[in-house]
C-alpha positions as CSV (number, residue, x, y, z in Angstrom):
1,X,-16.5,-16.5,-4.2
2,X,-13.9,-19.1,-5.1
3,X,-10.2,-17.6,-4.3
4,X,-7.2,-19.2,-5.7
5,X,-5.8,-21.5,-3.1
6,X,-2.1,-20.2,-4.0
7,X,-2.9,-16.7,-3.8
8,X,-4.5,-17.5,0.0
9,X,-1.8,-18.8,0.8
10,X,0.5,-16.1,0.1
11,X,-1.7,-14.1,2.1
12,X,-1.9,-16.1,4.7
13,X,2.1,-15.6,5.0
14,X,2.3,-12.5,4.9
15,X,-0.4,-11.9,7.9
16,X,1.3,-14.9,10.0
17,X,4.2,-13.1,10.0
18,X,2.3,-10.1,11.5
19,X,0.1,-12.6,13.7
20,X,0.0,-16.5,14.6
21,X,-3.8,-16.9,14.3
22,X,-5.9,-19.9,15.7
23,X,-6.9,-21.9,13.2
24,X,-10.8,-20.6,14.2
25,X,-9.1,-17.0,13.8
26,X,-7.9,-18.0,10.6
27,X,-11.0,-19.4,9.2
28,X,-12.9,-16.2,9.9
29,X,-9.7,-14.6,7.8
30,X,-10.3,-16.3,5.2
31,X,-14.2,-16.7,4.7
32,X,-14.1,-12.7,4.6
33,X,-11.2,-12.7,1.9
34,X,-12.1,-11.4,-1.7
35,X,-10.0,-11.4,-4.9
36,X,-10.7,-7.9,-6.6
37,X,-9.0,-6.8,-10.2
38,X,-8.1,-3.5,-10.7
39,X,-7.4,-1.7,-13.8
40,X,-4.5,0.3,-14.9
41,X,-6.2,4.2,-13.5
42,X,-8.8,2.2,-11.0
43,X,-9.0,3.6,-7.8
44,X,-8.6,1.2,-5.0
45,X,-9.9,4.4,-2.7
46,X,-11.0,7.3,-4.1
47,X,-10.8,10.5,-2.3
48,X,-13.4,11.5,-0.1
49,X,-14.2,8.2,0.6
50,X,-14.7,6.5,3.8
51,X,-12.4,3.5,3.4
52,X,-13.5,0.1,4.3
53,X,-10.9,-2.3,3.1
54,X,-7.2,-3.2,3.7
55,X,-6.1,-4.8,0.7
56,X,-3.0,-7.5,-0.2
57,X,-1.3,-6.6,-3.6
58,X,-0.8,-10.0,-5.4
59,X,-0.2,-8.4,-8.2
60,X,1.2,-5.1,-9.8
61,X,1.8,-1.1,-8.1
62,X,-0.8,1.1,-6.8
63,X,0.4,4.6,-5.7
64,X,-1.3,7.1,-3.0
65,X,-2.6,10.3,-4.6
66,X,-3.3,13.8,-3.1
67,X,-3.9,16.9,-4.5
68,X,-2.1,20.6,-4.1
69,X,-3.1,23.5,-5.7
70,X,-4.8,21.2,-8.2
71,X,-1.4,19.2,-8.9
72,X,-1.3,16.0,-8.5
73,X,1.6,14.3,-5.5
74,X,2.5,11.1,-5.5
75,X,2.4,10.4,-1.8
76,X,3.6,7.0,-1.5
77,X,4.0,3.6,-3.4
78,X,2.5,0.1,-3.1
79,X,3.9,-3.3,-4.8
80,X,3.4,-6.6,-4.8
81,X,3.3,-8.2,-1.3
82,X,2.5,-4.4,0.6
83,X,-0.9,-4.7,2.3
84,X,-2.7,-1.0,1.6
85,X,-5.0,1.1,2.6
86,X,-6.2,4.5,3.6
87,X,-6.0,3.2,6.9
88,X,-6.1,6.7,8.9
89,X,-9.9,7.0,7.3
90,X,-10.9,2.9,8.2
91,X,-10.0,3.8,11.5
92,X,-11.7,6.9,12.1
93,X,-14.4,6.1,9.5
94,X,-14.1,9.8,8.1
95,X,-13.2,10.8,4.4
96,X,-9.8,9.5,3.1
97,X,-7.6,12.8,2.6
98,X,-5.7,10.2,-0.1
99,X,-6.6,8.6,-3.3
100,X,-5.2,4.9,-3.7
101,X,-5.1,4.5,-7.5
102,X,-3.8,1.5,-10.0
103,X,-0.5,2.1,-11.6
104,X,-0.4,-1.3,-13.4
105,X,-3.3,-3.5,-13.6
106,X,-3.6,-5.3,-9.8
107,X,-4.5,-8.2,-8.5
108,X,-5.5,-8.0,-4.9
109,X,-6.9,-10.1,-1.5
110,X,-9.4,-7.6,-0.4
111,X,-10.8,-7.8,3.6
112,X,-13.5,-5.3,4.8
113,X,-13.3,-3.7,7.7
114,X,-17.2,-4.3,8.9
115,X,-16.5,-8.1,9.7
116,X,-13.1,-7.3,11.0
117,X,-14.2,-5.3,13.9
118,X,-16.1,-8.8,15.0
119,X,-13.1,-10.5,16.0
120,X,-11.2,-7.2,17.3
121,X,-13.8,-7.3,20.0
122,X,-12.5,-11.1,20.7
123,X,-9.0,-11.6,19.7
124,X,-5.9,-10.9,21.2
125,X,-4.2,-12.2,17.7
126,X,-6.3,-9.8,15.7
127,X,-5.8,-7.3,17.9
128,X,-2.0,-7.9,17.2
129,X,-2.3,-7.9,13.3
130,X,-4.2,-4.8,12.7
131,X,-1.6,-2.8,15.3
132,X,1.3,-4.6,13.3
133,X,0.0,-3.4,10.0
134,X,-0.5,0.3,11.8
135,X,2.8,0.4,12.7
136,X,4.1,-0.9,9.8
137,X,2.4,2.0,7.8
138,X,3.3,4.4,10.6
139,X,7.0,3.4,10.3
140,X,7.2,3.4,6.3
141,X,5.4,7.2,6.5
142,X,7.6,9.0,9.1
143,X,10.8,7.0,7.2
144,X,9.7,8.9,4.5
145,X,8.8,11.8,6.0
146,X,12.6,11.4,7.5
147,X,14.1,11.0,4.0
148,X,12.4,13.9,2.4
149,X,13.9,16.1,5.4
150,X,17.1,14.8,5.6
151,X,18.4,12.9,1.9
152,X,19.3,14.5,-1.1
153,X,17.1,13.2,-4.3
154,X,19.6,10.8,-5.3
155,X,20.0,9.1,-2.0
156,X,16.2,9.1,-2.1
157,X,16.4,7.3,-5.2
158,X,18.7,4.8,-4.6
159,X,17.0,3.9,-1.6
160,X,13.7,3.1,-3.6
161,X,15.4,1.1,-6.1
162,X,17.3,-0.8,-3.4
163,X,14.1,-1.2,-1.6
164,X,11.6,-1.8,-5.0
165,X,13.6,-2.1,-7.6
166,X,10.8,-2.8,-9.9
167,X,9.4,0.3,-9.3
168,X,11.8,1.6,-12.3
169,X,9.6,-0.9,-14.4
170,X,5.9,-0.1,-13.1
171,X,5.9,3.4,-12.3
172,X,6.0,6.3,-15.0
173,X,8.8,9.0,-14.3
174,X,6.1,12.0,-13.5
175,X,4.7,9.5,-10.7
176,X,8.2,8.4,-9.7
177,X,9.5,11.9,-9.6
178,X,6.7,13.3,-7.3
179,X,7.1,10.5,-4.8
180,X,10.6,11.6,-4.3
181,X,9.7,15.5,-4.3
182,X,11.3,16.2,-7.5
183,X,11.0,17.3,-11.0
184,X,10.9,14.8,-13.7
185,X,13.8,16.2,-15.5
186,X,15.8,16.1,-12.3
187,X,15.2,12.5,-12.0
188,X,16.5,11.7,-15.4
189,X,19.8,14.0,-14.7
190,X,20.1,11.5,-11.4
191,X,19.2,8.7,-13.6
192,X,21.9,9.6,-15.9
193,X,24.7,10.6,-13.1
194,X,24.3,7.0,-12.0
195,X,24.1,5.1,-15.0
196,X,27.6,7.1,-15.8
């Protein structure tokens, strides 16, 4: 599959921050590199699924779905330069307890997990990456985890706009409001509060 030398190399920024690969290491990288298109509603992961990918977002906001009591959470958010994944269920190749769906229509690097574990067993620098994008994930979740505890909804929303402010643009209210564990007509009272 031809991939769009700009969009490699974007990705191949991102994961050399994480990771200063050989260029052999590299290589393997990037012959198991796929572009994928997702539309607007497509799941990335559905759940129940045993994820096998880690994917780049080029392009556009995916968000991280669970259910309770039949309702719908927002769980988390992905944008534009985020790798994502359900990365608990690649790991321990068991059903993803999340959904990973489109927001926006995406544009995403994907890399399976199959050809990955190949150079695990013989890399120190791949080794490196895939803890670094572990901790990452394990950072942003208990930071959330933290700010749900601990922030009142506004500060909770003015931290994701200083941190994504074009989540205001990609994600609808109802998503936006679950993420930060509040009602939708809350959000637009803190929405209005601000703007006043």
């Amino acid at each position: 599959m031809i991939v769009n030398p700009q969009k490699i190399e974007i990705v191949k920024e991102a994961i050399f921050r994480l990771a200063n690969f050989s260029s052999e290491e590299w290589d393997f990288y990037r012959s198991h590199i796929e572009e994928v298109q997702f539309k607007k509603k497509e799941f990335l992961t559905e759940i129940g699924q045993v994820e096998s990918c880690t994917y780049f977002i080029v392009e556009g906001a995916v968000k991280y779905i669970s259910f309770k009591e039949d309702k719908e959470i927002c769980v988390d958010l992905g944008f534009k330069g985020n790798f994502v994944s359900s990365f608990a269920s690649c790991l321990a190749q068991m059903p993803s307890s999340i959904g990973i769906q489109a927001v926006t229509k995406v544009t995403a690097m994907r890399l399976r997990y199959q050809p990955v574990l190949e150079l695990l067993e013989r890399s120190k620098n791949a080794e490196r990456f895939h803890r670094r994008i572990a901790e990452g994930l394990y950072i942003r979740e208990t930071k959330r985890t933290y700010s749900l505890i601990s922030q009142s909804a506004e500060e909770r929303y003015l931290n994701l706009i200083a941190y994504q402010p074009d989540a205001l643009r990609l994600i609808p209210v109802k998503d936006l409001a679950s993420f930060l564990g509040i009602h939708p007509d809350s959000l637009s009272r803190i929405r209005n509060n601000i703007k006043s």
